[in-house]
VMD Tcl script that builds the backbone (N, CA, C; Angstrom):
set m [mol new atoms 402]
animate dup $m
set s [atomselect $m all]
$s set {name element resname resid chain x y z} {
  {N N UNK 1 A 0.826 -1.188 0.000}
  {CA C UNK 1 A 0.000 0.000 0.000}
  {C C UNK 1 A 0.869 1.250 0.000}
  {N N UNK 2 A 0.571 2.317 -1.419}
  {CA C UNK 2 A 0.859 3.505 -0.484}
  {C C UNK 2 A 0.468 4.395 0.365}
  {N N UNK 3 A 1.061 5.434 1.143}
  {CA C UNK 3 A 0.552 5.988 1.823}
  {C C UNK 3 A 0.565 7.234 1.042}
  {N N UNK 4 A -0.817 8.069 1.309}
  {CA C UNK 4 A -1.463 8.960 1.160}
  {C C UNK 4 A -0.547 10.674 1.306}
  {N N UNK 5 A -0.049 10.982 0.109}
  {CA C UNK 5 A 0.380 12.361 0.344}
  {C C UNK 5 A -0.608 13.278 -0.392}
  {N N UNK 6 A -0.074 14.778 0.179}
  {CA C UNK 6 A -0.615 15.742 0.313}
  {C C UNK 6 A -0.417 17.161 -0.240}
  {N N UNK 7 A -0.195 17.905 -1.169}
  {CA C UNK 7 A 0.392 18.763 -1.252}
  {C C UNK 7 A 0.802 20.067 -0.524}
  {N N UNK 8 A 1.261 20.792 -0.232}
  {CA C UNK 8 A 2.121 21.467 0.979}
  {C C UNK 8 A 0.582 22.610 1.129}
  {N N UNK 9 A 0.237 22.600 -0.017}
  {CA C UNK 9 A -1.374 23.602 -0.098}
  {C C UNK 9 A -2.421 23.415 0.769}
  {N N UNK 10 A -2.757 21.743 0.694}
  {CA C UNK 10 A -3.940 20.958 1.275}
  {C C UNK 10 A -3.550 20.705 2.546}
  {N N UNK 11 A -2.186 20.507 2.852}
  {CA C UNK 11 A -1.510 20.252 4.418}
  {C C UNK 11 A -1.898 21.608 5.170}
  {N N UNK 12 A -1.637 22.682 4.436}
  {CA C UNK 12 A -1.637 24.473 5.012}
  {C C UNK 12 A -3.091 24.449 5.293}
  {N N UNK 13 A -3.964 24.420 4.285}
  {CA C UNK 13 A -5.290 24.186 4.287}
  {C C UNK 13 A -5.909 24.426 5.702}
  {N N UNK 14 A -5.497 22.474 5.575}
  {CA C UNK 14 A -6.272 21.539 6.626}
  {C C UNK 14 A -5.940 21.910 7.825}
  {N N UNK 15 A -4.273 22.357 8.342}
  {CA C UNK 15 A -4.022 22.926 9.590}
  {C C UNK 15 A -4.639 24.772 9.990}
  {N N UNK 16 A -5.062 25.102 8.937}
  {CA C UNK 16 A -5.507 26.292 9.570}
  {C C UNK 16 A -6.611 26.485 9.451}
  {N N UNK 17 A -7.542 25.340 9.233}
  {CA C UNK 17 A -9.045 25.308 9.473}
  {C C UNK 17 A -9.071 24.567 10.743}
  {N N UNK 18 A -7.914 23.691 11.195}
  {CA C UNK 18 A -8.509 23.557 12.735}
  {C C UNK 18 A -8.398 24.773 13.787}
  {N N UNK 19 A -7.462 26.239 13.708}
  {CA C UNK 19 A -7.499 27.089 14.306}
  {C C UNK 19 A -8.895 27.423 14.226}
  {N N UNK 20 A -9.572 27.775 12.552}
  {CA C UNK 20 A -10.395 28.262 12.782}
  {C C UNK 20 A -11.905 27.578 13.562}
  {N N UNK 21 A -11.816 25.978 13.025}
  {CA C UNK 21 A -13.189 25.358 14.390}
  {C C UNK 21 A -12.767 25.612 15.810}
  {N N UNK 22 A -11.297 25.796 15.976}
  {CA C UNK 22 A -11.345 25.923 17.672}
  {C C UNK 22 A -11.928 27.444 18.153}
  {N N UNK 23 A -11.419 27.933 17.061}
  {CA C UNK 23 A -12.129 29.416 16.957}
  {C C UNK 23 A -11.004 30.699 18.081}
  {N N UNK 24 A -11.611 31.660 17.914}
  {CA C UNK 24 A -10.231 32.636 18.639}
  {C C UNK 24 A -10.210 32.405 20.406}
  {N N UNK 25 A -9.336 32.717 20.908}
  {CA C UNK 25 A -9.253 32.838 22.277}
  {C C UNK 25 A -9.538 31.441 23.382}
  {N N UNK 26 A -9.101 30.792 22.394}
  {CA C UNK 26 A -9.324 29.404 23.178}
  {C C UNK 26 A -8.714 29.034 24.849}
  {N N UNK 27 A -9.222 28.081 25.917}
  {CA C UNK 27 A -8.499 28.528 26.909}
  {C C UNK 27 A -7.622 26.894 26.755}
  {N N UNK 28 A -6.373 27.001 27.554}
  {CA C UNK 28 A -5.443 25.750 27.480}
  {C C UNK 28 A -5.180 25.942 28.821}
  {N N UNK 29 A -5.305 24.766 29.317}
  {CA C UNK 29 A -5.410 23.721 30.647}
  {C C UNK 29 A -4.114 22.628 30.712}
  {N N UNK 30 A -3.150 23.173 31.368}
  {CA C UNK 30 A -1.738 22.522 32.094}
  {C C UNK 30 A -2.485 21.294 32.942}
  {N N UNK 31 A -2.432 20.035 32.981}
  {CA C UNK 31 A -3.026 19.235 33.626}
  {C C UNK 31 A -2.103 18.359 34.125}
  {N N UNK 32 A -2.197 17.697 35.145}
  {CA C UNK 32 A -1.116 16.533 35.866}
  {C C UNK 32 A -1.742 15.494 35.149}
  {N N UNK 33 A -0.629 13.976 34.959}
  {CA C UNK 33 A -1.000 12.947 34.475}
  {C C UNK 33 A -0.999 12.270 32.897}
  {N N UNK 34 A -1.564 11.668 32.686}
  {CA C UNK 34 A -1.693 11.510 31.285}
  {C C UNK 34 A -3.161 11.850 30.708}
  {N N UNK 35 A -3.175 12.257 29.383}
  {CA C UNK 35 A -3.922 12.368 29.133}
  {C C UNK 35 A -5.428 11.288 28.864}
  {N N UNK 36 A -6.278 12.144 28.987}
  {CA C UNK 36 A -7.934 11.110 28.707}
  {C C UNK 36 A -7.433 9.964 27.480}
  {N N UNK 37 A -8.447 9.426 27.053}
  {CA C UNK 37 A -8.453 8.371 25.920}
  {C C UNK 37 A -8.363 9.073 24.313}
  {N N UNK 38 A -9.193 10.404 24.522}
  {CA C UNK 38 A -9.666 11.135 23.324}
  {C C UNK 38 A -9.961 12.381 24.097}
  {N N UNK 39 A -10.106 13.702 23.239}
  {CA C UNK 39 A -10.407 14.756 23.801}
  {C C UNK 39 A -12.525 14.372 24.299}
  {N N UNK 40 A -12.819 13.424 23.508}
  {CA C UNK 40 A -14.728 13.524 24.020}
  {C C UNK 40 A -14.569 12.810 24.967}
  {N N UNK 41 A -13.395 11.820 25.682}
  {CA C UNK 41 A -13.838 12.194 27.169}
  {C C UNK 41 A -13.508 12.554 28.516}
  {N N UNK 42 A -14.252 12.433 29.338}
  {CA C UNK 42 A -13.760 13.375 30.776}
  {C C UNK 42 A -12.394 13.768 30.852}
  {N N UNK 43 A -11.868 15.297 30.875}
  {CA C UNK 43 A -10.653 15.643 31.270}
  {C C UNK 43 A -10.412 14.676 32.698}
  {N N UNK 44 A -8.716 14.490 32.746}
  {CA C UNK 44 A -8.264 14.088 33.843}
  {C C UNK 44 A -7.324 14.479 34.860}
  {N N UNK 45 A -7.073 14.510 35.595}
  {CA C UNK 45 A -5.966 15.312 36.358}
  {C C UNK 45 A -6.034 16.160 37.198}
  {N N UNK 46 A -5.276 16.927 37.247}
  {CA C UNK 46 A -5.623 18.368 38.041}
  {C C UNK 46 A -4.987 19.634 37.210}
  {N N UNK 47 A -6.217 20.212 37.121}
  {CA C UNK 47 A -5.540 21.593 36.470}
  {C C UNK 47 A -4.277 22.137 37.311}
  {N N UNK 48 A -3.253 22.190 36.449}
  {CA C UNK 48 A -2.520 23.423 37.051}
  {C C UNK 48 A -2.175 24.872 36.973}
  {N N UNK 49 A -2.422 24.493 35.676}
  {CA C UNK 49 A -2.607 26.536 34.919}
  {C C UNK 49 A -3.670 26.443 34.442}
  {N N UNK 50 A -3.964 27.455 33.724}
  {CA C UNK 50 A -5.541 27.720 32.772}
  {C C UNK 50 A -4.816 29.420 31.744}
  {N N UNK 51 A -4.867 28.956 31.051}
  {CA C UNK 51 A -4.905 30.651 30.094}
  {C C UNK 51 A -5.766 30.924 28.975}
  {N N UNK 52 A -6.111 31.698 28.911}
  {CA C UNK 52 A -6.755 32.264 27.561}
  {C C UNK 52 A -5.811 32.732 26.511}
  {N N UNK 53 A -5.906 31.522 25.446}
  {CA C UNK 53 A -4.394 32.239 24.636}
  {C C UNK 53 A -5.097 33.425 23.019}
  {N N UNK 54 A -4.144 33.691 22.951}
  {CA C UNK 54 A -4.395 34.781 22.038}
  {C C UNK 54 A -5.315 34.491 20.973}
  {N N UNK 55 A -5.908 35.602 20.695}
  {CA C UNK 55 A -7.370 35.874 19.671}
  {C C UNK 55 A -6.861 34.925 18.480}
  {N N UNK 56 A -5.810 35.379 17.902}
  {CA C UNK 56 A -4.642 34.621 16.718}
  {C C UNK 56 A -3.900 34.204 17.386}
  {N N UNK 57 A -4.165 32.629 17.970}
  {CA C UNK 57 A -3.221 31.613 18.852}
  {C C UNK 57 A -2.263 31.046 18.165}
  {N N UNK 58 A -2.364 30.856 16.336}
  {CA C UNK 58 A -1.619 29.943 15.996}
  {C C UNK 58 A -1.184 31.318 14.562}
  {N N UNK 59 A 0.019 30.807 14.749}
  {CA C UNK 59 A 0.768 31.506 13.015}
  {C C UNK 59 A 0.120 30.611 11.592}
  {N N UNK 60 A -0.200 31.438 10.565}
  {CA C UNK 60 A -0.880 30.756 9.445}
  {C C UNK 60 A 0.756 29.834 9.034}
  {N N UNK 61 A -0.302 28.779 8.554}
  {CA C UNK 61 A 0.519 27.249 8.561}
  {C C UNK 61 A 1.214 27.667 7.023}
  {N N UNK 62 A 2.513 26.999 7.003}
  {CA C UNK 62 A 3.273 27.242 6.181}
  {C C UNK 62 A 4.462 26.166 6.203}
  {N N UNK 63 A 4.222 25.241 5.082}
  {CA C UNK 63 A 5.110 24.341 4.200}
  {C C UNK 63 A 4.845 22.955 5.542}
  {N N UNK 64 A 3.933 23.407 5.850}
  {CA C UNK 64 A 2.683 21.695 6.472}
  {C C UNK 64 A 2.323 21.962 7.764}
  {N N UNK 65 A 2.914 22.530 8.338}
  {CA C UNK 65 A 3.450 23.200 10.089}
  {C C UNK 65 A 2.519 24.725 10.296}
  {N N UNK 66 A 2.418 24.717 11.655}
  {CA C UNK 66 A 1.604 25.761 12.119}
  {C C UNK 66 A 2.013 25.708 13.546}
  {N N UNK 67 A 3.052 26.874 14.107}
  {CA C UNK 67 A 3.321 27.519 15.043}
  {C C UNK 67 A 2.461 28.109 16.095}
  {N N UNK 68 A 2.691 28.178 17.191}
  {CA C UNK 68 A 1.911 28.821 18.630}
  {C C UNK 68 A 2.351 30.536 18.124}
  {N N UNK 69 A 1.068 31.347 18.119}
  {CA C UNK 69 A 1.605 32.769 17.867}
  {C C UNK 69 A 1.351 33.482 19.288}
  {N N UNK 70 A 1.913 34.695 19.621}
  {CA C UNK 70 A 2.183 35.460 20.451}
  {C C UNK 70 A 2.263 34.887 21.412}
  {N N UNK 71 A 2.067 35.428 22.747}
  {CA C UNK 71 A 2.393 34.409 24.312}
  {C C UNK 71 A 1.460 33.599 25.087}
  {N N UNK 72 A 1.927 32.506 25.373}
  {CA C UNK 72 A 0.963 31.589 26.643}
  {C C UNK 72 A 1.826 31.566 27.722}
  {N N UNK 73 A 0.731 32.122 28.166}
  {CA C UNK 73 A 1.445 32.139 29.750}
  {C C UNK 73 A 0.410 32.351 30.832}
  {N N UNK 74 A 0.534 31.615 31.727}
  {CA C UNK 74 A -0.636 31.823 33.060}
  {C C UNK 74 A 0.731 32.724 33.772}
  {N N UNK 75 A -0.108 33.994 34.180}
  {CA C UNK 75 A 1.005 34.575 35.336}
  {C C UNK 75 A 0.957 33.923 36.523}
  {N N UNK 76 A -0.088 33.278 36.776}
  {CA C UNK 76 A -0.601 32.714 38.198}
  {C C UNK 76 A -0.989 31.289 38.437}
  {N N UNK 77 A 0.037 30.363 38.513}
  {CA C UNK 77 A -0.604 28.710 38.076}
  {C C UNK 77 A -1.795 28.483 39.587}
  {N N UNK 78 A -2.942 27.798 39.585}
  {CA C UNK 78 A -3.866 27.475 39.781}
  {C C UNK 78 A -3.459 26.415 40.702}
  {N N UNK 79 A -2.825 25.304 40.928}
  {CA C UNK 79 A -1.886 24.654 41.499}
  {C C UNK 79 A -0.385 24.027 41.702}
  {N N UNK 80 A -0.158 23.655 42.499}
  {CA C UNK 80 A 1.650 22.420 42.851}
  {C C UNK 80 A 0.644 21.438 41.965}
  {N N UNK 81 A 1.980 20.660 41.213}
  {CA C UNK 81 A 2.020 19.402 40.951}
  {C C UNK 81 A 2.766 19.393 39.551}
  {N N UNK 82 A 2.952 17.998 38.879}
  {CA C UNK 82 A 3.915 17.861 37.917}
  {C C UNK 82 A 2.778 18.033 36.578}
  {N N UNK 83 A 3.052 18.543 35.175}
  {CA C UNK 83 A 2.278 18.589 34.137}
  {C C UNK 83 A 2.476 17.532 33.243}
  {N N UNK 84 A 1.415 16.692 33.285}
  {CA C UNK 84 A 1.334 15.885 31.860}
  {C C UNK 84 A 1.160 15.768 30.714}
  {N N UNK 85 A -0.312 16.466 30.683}
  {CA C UNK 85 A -0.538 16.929 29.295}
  {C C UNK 85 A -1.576 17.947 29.138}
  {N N UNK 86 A -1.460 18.300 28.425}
  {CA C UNK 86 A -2.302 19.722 28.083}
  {C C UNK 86 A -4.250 19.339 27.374}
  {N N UNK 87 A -4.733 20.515 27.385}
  {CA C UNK 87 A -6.389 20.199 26.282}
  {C C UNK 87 A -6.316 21.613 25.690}
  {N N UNK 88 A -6.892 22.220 24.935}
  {CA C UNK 88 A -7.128 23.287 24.501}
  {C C UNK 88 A -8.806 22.755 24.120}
  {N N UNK 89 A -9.095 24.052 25.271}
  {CA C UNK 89 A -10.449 24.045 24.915}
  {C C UNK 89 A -11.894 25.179 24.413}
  {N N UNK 90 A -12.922 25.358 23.585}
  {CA C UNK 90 A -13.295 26.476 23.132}
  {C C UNK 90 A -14.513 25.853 23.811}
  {N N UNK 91 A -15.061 26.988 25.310}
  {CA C UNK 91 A -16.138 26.672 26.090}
  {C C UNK 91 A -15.797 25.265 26.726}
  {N N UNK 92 A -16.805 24.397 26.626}
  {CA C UNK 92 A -16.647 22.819 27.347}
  {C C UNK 92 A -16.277 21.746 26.244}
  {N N UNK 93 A -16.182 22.459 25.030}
  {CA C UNK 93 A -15.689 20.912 24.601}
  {C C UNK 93 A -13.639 21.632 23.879}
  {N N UNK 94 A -13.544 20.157 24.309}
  {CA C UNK 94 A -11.909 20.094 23.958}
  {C C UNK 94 A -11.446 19.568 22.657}
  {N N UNK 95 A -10.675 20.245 22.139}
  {CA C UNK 95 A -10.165 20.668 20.524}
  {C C UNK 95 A -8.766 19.152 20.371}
  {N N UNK 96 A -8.072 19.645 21.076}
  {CA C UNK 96 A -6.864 19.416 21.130}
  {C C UNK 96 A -6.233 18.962 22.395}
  {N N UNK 97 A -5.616 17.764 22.424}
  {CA C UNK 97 A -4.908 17.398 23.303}
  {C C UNK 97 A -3.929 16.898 23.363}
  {N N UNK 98 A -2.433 16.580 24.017}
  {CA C UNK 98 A -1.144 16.326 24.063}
  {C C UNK 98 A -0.660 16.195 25.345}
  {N N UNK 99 A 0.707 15.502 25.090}
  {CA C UNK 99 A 1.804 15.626 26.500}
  {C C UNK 99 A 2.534 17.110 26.361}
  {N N UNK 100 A 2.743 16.903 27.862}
  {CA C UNK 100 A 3.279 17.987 28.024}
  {C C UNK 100 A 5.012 17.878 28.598}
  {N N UNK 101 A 6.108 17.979 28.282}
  {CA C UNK 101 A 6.906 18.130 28.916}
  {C C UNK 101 A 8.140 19.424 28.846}
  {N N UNK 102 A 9.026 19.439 29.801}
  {CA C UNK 102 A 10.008 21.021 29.535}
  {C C UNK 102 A 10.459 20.574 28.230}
  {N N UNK 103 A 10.950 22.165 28.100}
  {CA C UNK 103 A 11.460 22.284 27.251}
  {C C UNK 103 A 12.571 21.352 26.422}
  {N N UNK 104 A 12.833 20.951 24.968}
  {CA C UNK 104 A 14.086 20.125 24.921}
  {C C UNK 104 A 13.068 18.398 25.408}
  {N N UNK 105 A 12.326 18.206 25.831}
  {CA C UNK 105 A 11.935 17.141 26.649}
  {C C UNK 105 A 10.880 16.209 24.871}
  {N N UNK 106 A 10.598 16.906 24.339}
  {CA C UNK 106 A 9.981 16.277 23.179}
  {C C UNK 106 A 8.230 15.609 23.257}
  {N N UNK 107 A 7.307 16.453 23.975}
  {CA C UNK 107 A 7.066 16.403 24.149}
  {C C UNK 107 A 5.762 17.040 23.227}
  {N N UNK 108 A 4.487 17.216 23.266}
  {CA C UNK 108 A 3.576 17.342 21.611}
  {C C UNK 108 A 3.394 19.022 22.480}
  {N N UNK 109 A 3.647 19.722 23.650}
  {CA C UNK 109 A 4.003 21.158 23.631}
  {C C UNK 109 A 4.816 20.839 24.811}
  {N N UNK 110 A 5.777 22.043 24.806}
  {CA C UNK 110 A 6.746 22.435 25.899}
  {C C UNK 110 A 6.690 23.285 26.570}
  {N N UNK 111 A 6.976 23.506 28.438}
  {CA C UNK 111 A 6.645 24.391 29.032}
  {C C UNK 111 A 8.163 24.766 29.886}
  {N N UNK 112 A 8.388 25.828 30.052}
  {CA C UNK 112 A 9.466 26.636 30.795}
  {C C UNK 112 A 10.216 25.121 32.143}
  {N N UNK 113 A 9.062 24.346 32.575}
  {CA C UNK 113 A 9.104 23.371 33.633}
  {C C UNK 113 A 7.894 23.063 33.815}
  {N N UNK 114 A 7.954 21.773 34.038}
  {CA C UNK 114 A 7.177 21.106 34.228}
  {C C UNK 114 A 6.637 20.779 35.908}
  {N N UNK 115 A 7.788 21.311 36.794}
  {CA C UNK 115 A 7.384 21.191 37.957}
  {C C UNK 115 A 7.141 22.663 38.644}
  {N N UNK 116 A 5.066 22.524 38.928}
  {CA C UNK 116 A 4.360 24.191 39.023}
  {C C UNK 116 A 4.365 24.108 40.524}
  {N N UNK 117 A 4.569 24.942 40.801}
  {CA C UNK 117 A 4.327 25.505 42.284}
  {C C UNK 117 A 2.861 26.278 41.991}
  {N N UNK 118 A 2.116 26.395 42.975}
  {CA C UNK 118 A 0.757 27.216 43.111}
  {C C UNK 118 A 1.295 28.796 43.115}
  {N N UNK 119 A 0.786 29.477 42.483}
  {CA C UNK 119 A 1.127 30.997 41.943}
  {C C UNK 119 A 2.237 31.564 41.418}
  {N N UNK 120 A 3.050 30.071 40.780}
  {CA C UNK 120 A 4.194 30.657 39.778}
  {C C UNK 120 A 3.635 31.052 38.541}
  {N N UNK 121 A 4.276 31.677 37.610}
  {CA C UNK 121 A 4.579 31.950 36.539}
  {C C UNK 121 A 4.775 31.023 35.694}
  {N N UNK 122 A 3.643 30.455 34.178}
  {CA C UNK 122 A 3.415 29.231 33.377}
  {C C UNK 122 A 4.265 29.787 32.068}
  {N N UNK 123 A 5.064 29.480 31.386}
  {CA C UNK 123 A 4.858 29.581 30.361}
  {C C UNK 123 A 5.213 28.301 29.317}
  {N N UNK 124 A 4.154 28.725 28.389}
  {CA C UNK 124 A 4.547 27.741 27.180}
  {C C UNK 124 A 5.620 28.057 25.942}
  {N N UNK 125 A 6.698 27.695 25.723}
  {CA C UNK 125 A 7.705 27.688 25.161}
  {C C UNK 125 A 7.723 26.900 23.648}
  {N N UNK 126 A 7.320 26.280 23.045}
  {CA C UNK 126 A 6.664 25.743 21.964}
  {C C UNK 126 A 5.438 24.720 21.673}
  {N N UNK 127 A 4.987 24.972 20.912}
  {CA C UNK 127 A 3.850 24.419 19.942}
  {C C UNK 127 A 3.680 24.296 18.779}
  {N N UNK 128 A 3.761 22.936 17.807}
  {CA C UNK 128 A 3.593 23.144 16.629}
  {C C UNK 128 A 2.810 21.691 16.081}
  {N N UNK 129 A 2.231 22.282 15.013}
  {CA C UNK 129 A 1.161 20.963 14.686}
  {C C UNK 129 A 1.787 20.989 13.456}
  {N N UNK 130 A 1.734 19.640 13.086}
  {CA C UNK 130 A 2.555 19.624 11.939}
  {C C UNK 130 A 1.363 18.262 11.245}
  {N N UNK 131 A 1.336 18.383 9.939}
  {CA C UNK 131 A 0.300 18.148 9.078}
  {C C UNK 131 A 0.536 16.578 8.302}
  {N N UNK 132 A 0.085 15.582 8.611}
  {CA C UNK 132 A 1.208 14.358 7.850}
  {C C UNK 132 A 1.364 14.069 6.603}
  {N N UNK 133 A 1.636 12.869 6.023}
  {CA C UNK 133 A 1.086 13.229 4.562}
  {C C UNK 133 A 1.942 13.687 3.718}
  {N N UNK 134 A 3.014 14.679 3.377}
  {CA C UNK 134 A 4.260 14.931 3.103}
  {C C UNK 134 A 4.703 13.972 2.194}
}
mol reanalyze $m
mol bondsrecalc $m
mol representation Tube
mol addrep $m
């Protein structure tokens, strides 16, 4: 069998129509643990941050890839504990979900550290969705 490619057009496409169903200002949830089965069901863990990321969260996708645009950052994490994986969510239902580990750690987004103290300073340090198919 082969596998299914894509042209760098239809890859750009397809990744920046999921910005637009998640729609602007989505909020993303630092969570302990691993993630649920699927984003439809029950989040798990414990929140540790929460942010509302920017109106234009993601850079328009270019040559298959689509970048985190301007800053995520909780100034104020919500709780202590270690981060597993993240949700990005628009209202109650969840878009997107991944592990989370520091930076360098390879992880589907990266955060400054992974180990939050209650009212530190969150930030997210990369994000990128990358389109398969290639």
């Amino acid at each position: 069998l082969m596998a299914y490619q894509f042209s760098t057009a239809a890859r750009n496409a397809w990744l920046d129509a999921i910005e637009t169903t998640v729609g602007v200002s989505p909020t993303l949830e630092i969570r302990t643990g691993a993630a649920p089965a699927n984003c439809a069901a029950a989040a798990t863990g414990t929140v540790l941050a929460t942010m509302t990321l920017p109106s234009d969260w993601m850079a328009a996708a270019a040559s298959g890839s689509k970048a985190l645009s301007g800053t995520w950052q909780d100034a104020s994490a919500d709780a202590a504990g270690t981060a597993g994986h993240f949700r990005i969510n628009a209202g109650a239902t969840c878009h997107i979900q991944g592990t989370v580990t520091a930076t360098g750690g390879g992880g589907d987004m990266t955060l400054d550290s992974v180990s939050i103290a209650a009212s530190q300073q969150v930030t997210i340090t990369a994000f990128t969705l990358t389109a398969g198919g290639a």
